[in-house]
Jmol script that loads the backbone (N, CA, C; Angstrom):
load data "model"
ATOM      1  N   UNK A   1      33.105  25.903 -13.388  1.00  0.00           N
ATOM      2  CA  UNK A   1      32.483  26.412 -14.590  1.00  0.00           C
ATOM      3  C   UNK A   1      33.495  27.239 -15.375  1.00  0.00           C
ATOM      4  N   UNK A   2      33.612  26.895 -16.649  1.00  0.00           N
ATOM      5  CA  UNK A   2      35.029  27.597 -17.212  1.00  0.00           C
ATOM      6  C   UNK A   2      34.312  28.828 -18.076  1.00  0.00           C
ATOM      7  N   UNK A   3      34.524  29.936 -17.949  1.00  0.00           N
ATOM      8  CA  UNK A   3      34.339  31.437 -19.002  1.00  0.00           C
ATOM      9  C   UNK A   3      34.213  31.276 -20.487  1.00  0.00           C
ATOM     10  N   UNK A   4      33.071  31.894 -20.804  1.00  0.00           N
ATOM     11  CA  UNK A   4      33.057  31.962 -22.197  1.00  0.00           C
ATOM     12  C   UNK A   4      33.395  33.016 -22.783  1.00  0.00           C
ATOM     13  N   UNK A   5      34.536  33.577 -22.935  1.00  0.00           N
ATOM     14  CA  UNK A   5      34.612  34.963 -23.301  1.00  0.00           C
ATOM     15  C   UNK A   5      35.776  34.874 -24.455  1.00  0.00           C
ATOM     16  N   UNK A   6      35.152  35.648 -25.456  1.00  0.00           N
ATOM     17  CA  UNK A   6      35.778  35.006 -26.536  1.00  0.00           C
ATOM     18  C   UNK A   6      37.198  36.149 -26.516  1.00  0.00           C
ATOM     19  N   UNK A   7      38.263  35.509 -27.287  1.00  0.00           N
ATOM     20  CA  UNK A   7      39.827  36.057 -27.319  1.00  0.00           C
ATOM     21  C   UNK A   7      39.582  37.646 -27.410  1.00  0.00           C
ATOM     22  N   UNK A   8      38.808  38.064 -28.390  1.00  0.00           N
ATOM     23  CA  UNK A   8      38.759  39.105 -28.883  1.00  0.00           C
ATOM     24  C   UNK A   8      38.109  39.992 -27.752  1.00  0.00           C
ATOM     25  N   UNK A   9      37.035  39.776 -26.661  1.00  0.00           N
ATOM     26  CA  UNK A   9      36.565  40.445 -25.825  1.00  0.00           C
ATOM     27  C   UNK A   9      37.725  40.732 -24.845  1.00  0.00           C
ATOM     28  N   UNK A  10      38.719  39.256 -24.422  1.00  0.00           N
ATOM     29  CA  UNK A  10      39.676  39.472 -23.519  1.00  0.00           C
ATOM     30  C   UNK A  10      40.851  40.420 -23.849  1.00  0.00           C
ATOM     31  N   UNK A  11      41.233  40.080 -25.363  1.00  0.00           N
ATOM     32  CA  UNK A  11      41.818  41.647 -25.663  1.00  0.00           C
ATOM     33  C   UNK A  11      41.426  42.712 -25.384  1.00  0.00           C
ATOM     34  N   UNK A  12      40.509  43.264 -25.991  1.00  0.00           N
ATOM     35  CA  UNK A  12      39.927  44.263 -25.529  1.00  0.00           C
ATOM     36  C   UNK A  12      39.795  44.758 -23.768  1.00  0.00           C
ATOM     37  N   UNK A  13      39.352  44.009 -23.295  1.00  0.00           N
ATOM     38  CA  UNK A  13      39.327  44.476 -21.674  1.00  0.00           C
ATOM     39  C   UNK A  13      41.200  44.580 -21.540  1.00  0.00           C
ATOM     40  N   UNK A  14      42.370  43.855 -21.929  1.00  0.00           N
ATOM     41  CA  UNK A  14      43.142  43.639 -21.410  1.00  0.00           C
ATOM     42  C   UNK A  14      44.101  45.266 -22.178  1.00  0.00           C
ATOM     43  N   UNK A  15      43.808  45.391 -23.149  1.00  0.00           N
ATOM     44  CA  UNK A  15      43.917  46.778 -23.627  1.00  0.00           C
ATOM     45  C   UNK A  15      43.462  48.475 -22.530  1.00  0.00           C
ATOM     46  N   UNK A  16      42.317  47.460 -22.679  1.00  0.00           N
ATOM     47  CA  UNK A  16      41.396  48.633 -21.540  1.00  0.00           C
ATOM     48  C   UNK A  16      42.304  49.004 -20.508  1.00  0.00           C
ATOM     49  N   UNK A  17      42.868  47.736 -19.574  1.00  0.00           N
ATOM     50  CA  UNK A  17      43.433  47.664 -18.457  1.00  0.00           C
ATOM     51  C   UNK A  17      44.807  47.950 -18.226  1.00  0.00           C
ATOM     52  N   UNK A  18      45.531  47.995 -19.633  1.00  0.00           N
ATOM     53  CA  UNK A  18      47.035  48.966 -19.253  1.00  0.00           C
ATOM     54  C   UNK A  18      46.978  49.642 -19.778  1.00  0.00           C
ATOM     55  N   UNK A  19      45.692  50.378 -20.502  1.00  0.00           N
ATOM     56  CA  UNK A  19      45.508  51.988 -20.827  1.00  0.00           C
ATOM     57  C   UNK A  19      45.500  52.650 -19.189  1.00  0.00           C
ATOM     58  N   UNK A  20      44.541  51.912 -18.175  1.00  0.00           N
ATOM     59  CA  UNK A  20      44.246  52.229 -16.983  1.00  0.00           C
ATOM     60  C   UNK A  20      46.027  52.536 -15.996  1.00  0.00           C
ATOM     61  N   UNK A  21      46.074  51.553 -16.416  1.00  0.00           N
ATOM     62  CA  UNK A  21      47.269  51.579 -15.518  1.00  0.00           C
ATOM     63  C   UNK A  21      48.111  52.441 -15.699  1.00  0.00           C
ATOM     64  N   UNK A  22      48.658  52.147 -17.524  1.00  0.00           N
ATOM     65  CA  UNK A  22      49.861  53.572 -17.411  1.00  0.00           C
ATOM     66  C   UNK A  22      49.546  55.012 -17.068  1.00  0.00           C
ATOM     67  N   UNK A  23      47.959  55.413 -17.643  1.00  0.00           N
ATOM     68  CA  UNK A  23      47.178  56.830 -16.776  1.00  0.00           C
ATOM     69  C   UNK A  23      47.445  56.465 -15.034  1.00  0.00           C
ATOM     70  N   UNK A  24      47.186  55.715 -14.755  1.00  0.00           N
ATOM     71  CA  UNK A  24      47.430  55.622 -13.254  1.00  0.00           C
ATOM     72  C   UNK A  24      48.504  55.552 -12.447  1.00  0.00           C
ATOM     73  N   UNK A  25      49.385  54.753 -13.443  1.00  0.00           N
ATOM     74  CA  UNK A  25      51.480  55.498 -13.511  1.00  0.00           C
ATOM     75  C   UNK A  25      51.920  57.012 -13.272  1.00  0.00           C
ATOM     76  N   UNK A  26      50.870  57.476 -14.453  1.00  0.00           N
ATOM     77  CA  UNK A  26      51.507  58.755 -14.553  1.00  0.00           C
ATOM     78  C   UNK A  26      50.938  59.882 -13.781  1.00  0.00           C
ATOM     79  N   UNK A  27      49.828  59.790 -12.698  1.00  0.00           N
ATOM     80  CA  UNK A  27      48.953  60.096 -11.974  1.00  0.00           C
ATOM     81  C   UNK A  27      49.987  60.046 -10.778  1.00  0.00           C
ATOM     82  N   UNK A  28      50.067  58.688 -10.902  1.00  0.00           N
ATOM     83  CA  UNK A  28      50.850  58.680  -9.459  1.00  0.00           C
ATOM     84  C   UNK A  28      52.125  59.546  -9.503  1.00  0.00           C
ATOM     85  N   UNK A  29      53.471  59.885 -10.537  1.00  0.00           N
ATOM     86  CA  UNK A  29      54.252  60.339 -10.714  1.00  0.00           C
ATOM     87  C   UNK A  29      53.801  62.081 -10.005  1.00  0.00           C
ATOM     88  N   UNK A  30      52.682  62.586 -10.657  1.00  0.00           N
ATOM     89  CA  UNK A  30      51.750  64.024 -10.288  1.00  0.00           C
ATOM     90  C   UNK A  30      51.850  64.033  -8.492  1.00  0.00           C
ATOM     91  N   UNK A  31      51.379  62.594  -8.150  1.00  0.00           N
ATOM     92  CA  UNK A  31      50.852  63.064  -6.979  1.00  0.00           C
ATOM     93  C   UNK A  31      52.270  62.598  -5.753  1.00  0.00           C
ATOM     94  N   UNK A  32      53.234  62.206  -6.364  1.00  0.00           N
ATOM     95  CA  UNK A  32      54.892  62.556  -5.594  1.00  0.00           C
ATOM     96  C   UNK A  32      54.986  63.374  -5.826  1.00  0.00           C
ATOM     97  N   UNK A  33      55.310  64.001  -6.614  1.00  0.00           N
ATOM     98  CA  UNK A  33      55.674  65.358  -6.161  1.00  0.00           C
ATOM     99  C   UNK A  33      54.535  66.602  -5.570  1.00  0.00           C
ATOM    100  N   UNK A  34      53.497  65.786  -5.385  1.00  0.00           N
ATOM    101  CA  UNK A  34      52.692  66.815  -4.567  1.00  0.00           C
ATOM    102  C   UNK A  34      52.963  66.342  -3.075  1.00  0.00           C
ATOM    103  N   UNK A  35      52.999  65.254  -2.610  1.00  0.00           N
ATOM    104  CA  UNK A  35      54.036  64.646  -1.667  1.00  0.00           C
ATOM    105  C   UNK A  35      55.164  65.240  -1.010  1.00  0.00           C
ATOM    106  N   UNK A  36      55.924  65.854  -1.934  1.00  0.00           N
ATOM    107  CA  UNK A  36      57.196  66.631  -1.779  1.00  0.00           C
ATOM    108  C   UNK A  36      56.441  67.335  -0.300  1.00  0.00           C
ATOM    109  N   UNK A  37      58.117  67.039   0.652  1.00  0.00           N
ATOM    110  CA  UNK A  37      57.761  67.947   2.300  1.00  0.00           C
ATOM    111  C   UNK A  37      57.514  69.668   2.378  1.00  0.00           C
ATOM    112  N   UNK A  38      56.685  69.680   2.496  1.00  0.00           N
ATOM    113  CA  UNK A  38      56.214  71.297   2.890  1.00  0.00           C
ATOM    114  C   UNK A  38      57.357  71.967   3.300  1.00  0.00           C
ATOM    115  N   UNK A  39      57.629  73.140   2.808  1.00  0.00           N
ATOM    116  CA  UNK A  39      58.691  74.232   2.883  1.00  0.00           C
ATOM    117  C   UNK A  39      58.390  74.900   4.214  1.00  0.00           C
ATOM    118  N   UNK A  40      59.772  74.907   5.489  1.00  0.00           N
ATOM    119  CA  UNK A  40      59.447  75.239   6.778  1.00  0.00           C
ATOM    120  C   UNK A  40      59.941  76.331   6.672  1.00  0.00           C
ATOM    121  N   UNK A  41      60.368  77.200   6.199  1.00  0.00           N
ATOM    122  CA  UNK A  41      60.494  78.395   6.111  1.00  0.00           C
ATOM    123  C   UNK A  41      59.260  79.447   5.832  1.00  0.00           C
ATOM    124  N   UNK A  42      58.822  80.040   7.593  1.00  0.00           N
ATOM    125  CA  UNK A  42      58.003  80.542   7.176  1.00  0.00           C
ATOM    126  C   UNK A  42      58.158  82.499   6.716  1.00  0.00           C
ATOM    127  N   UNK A  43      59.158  83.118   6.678  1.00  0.00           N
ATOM    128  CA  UNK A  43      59.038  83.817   6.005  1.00  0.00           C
ATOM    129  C   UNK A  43      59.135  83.688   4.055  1.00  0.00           C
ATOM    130  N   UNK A  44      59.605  82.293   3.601  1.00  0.00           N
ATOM    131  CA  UNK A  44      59.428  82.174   2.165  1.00  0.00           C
ATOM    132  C   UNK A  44      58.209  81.915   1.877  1.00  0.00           C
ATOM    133  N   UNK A  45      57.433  81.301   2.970  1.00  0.00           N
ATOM    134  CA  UNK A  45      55.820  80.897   2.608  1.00  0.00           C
ATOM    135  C   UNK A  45      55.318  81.427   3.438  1.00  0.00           C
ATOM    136  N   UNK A  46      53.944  82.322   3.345  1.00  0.00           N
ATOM    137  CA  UNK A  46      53.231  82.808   4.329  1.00  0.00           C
ATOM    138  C   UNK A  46      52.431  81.566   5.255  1.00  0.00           C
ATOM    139  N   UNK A  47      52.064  82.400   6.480  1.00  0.00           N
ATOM    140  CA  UNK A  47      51.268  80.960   7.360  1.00  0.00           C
ATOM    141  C   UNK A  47      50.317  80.539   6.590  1.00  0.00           C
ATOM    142  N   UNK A  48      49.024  81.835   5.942  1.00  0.00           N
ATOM    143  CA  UNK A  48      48.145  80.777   5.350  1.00  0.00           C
ATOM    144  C   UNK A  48      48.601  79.982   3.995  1.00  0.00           C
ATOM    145  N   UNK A  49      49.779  80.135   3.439  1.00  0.00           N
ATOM    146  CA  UNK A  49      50.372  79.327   2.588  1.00  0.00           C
ATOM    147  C   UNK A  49      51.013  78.385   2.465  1.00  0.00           C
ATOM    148  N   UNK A  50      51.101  77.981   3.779  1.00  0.00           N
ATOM    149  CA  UNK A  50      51.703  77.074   4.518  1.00  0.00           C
ATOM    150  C   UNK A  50      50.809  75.980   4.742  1.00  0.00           C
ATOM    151  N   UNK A  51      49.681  76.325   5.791  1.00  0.00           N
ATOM    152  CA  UNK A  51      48.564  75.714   5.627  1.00  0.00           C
ATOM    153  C   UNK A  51      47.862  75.221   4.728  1.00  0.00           C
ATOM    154  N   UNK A  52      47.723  75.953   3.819  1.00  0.00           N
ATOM    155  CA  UNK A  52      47.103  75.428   2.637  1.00  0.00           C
ATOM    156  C   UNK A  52      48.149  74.385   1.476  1.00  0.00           C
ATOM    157  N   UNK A  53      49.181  74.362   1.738  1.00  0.00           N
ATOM    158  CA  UNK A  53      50.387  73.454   1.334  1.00  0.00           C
ATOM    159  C   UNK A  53      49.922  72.239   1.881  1.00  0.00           C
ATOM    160  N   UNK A  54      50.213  72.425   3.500  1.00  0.00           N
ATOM    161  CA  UNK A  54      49.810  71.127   4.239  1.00  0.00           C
ATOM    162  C   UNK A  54      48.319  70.402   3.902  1.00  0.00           C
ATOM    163  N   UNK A  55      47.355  71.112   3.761  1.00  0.00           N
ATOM    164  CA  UNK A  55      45.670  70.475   3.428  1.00  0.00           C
ATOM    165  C   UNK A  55      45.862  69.916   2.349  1.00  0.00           C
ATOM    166  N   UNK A  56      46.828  70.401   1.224  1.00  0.00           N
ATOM    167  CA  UNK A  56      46.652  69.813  -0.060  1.00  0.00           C
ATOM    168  C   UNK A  56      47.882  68.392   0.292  1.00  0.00           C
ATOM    169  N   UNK A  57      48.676  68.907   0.932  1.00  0.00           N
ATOM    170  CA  UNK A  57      49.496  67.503   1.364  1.00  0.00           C
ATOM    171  C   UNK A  57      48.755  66.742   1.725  1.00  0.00           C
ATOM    172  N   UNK A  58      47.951  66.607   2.694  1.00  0.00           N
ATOM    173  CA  UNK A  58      47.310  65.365   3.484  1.00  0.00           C
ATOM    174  C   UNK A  58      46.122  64.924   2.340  1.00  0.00           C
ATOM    175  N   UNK A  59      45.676  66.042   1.557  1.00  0.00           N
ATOM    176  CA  UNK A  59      44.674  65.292   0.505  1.00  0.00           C
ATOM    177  C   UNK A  59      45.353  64.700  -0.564  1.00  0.00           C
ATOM    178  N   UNK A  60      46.844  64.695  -1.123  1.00  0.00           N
ATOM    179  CA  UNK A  60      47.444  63.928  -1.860  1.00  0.00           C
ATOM    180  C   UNK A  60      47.897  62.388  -1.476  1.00  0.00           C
ATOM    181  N   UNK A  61      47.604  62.775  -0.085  1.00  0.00           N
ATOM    182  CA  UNK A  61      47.983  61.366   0.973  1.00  0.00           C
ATOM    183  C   UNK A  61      47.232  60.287   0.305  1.00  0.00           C
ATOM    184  N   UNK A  62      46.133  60.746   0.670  1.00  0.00           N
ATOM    185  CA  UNK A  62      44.498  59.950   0.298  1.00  0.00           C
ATOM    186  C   UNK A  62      44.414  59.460  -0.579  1.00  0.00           C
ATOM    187  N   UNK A  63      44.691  60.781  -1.681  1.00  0.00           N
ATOM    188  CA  UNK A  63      45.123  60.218  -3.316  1.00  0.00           C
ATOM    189  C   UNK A  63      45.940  59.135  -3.403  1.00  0.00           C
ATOM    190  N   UNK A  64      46.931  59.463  -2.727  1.00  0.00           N
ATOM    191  CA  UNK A  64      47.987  58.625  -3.156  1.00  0.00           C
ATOM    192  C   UNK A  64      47.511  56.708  -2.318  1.00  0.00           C
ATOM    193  N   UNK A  65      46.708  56.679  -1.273  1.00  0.00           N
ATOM    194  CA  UNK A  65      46.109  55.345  -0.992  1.00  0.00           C
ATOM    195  C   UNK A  65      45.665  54.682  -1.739  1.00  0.00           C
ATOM    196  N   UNK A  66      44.473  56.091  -2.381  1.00  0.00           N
ATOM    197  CA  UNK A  66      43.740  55.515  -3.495  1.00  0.00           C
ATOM    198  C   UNK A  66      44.167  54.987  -4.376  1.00  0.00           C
ATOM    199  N   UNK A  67      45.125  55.609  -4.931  1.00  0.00           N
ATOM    200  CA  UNK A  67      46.181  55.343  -6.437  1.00  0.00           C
ATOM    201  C   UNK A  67      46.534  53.363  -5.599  1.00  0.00           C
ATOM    202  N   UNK A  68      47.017  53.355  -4.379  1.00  0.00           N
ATOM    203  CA  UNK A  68      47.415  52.016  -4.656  1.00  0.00           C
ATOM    204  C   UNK A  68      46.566  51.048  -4.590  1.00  0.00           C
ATOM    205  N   UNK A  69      45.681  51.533  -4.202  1.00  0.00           N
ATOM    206  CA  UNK A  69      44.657  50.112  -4.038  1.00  0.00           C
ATOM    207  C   UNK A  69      44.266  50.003  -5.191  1.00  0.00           C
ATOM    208  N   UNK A  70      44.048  51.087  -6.261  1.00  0.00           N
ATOM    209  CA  UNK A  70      43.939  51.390  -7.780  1.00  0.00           C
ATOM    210  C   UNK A  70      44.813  49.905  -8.489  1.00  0.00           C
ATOM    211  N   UNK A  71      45.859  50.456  -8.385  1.00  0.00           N
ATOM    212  CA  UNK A  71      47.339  49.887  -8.939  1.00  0.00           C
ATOM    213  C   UNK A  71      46.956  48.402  -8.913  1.00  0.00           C
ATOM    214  N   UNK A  72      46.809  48.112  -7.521  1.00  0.00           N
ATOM    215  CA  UNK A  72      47.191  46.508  -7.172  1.00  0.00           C
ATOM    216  C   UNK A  72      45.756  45.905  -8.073  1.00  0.00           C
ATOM    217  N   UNK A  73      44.483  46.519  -8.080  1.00  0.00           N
ATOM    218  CA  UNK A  73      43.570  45.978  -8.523  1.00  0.00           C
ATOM    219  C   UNK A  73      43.551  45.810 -10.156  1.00  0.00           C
ATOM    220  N   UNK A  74      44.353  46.798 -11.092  1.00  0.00           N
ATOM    221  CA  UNK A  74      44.705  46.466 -11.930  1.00  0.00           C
ATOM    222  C   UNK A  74      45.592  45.783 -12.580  1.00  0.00           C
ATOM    223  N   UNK A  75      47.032  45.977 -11.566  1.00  0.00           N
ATOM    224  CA  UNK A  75      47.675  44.532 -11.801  1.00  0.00           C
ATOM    225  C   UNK A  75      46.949  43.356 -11.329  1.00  0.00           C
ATOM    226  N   UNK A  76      46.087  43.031 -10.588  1.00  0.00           N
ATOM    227  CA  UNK A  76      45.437  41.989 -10.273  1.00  0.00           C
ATOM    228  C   UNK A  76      44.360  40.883 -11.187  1.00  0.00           C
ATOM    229  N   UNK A  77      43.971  41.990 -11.717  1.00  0.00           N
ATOM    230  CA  UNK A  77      43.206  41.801 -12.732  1.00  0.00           C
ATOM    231  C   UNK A  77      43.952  40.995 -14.159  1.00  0.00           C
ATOM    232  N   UNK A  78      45.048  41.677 -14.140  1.00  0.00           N
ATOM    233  CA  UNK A  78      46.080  41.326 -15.869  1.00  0.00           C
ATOM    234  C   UNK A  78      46.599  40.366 -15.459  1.00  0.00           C
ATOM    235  N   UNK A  79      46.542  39.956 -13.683  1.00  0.00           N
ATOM    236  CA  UNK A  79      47.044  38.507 -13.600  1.00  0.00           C
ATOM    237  C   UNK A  79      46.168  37.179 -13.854  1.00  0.00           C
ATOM    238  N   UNK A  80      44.944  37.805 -13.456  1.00  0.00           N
ATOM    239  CA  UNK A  80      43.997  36.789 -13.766  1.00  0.00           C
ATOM    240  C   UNK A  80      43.915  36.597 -15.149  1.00  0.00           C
ATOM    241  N   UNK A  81      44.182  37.448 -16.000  1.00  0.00           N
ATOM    242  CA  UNK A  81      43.820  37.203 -17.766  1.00  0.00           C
ATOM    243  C   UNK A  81      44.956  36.381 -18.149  1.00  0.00           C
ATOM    244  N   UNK A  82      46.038  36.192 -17.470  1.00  0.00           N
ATOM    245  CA  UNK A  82      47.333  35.226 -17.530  1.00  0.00           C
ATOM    246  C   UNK A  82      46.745  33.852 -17.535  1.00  0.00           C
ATOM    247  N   UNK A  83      46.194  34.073 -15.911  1.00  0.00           N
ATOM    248  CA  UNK A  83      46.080  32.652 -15.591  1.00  0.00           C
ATOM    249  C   UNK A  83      44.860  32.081 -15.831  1.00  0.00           C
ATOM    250  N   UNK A  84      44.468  32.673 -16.952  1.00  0.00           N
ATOM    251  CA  UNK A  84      43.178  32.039 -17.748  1.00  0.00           C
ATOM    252  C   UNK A  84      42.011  31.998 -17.053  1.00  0.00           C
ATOM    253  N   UNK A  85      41.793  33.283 -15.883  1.00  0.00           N
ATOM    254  CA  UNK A  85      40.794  32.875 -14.656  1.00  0.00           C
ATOM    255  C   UNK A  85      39.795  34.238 -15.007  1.00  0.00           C
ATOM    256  N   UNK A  86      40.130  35.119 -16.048  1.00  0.00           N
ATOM    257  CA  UNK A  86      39.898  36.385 -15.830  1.00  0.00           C
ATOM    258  C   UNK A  86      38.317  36.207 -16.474  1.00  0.00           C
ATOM    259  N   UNK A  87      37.450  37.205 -15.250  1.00  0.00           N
ATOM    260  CA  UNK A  87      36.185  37.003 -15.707  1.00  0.00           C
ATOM    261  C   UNK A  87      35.490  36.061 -14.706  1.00  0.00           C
ATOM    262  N   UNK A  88      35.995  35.354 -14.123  1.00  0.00           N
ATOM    263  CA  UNK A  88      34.985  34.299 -13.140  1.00  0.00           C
ATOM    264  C   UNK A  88      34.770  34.982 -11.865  1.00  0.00           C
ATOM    265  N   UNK A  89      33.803  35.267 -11.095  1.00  0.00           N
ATOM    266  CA  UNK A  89      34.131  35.596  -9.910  1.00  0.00           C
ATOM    267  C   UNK A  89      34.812  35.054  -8.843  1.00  0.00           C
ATOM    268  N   UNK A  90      36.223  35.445  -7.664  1.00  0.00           N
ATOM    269  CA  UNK A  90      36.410  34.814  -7.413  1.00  0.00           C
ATOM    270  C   UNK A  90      35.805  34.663  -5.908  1.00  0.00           C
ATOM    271  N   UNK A  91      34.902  35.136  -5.490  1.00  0.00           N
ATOM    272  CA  UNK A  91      33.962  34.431  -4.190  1.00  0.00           C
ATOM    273  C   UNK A  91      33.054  33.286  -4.589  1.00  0.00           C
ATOM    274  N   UNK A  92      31.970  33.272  -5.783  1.00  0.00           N
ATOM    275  CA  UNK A  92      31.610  31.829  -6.286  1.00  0.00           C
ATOM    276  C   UNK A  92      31.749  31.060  -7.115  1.00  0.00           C
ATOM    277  N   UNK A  93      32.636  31.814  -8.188  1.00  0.00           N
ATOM    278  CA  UNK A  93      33.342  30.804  -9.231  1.00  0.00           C
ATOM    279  C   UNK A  93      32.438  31.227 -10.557  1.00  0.00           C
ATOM    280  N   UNK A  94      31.351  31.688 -10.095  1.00  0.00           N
ATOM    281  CA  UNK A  94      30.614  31.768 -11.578  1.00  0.00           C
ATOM    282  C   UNK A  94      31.117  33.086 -12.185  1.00  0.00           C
ATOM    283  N   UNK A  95      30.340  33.266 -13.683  1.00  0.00           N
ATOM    284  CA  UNK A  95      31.058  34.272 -14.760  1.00  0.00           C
ATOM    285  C   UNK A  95      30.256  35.652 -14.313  1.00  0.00           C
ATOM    286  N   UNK A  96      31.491  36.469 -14.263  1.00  0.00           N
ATOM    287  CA  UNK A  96      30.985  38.083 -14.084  1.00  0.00           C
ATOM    288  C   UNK A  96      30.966  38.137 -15.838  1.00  0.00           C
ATOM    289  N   UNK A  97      29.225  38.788 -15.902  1.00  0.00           N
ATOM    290  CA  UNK A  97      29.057  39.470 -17.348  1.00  0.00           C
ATOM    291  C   UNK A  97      29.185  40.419 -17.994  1.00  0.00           C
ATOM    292  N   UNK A  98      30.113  40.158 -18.886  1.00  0.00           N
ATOM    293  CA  UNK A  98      30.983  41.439 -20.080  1.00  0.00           C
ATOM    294  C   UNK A  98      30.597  42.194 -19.996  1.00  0.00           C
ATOM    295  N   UNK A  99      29.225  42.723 -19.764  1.00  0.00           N
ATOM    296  CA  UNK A  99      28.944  43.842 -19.553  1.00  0.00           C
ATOM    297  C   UNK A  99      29.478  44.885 -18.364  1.00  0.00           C
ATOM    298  N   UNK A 100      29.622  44.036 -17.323  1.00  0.00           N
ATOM    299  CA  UNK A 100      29.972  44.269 -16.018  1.00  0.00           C
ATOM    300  C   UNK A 100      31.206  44.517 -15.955  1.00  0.00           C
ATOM    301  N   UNK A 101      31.920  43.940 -17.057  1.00  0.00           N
ATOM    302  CA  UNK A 101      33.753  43.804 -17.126  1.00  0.00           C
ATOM    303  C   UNK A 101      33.856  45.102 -17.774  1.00  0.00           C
ATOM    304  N   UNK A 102      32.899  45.413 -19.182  1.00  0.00           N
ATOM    305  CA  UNK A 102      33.439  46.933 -19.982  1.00  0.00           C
ATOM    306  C   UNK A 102      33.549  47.854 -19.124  1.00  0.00           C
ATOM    307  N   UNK A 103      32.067  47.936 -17.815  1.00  0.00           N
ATOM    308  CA  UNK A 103      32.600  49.331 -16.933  1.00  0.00           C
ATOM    309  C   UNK A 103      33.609  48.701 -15.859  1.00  0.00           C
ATOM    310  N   UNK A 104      33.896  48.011 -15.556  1.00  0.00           N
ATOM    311  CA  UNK A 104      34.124  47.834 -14.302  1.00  0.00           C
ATOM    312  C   UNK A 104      35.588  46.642 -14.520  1.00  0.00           C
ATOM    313  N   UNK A 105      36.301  46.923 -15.154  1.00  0.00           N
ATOM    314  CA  UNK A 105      37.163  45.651 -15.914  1.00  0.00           C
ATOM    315  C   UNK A 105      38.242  45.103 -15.070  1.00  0.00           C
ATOM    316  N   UNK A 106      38.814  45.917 -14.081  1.00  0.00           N
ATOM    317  CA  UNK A 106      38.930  45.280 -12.885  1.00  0.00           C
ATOM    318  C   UNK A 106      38.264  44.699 -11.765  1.00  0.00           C
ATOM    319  N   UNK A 107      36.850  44.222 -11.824  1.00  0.00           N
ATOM    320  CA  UNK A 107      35.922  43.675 -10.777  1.00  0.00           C
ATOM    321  C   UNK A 107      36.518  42.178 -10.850  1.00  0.00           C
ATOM    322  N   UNK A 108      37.043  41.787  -9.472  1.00  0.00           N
ATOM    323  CA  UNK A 108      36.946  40.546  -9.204  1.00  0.00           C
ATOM    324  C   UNK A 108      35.651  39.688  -8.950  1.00  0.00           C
ATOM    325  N   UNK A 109      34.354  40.032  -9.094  1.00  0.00           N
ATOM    326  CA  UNK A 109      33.321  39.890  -7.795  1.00  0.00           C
ATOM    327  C   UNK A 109      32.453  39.857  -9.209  1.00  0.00           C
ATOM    328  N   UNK A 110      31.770  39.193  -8.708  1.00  0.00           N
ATOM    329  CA  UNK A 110      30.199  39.064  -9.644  1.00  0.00           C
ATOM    330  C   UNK A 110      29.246  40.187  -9.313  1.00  0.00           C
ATOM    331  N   UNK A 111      28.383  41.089  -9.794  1.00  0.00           N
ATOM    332  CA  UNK A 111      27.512  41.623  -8.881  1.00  0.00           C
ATOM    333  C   UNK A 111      26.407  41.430  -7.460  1.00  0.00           C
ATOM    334  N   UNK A 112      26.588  39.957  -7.769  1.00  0.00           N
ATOM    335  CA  UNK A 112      25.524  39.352  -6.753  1.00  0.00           C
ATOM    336  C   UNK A 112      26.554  39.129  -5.453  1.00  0.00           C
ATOM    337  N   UNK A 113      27.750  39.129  -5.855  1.00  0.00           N
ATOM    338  CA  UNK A 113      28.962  38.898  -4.643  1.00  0.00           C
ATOM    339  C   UNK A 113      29.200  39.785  -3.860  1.00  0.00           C
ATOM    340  N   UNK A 114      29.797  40.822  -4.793  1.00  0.00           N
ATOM    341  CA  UNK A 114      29.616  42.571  -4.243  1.00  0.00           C
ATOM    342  C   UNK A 114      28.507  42.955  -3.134  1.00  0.00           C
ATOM    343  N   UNK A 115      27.359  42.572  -3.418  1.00  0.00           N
ATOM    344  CA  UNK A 115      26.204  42.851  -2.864  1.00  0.00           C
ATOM    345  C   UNK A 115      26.002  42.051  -1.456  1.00  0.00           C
TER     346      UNK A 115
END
end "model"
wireframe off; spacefill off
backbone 0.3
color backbone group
């Protein structure tokens, strides 16, 4: 079943989607250097400052997972609008609806797929 989605909608989402990305570039840039190795010197940093260095380290970790699974799903997405596929679901082939694409404009998945 081939997509009916007219040029002008696919612009638009495809706009949408490296607005996403370069915010998500520059997100990620934030969260290296929150990355940066905790300072072992503990008279320059107090212990509980230390600690609290490290908690925010391991929660930039997370971030930083998140950020890639982020990444790949939006380059994933701008590949499908290449290869003329963007918009179909790809577990049954049928069309995820525009509506579904404005919030969600990286969804590979139809809603009924997801589910």
């Amino acid at each position: 079943m081939k997509h009916q989605r007219t040029t002008d909608q696919i612009i638009e989402i495809r706009v949408e989607l490296e607005r996403q990305l370069v915010r998500l570039e520059q997100s990620m840039k934030v969260t290296d250097e929150a990355l940066q190795t905790v300072e072992l010197d503990q008279a320059a940093v107090g212990r509980l400052s230390r600690m609290d260095s490290l908690q925010n380290q391991s929660v930039s970790k997370g971030l930083r997972e998140r950020e890639v699974v982020r990444l790949s799903q939006l380059r994933d997405a701008i590949g499908r609008i290449e290869k003329g596929v963007f918009g179909m679901c790809t577990v049954c082939g049928g069309e995820i609806p525009y509506e579904r694409l404005l919030v969600f404009p990286e969804a590979p998945e139809c809603a009924d797929c997801v589910s």
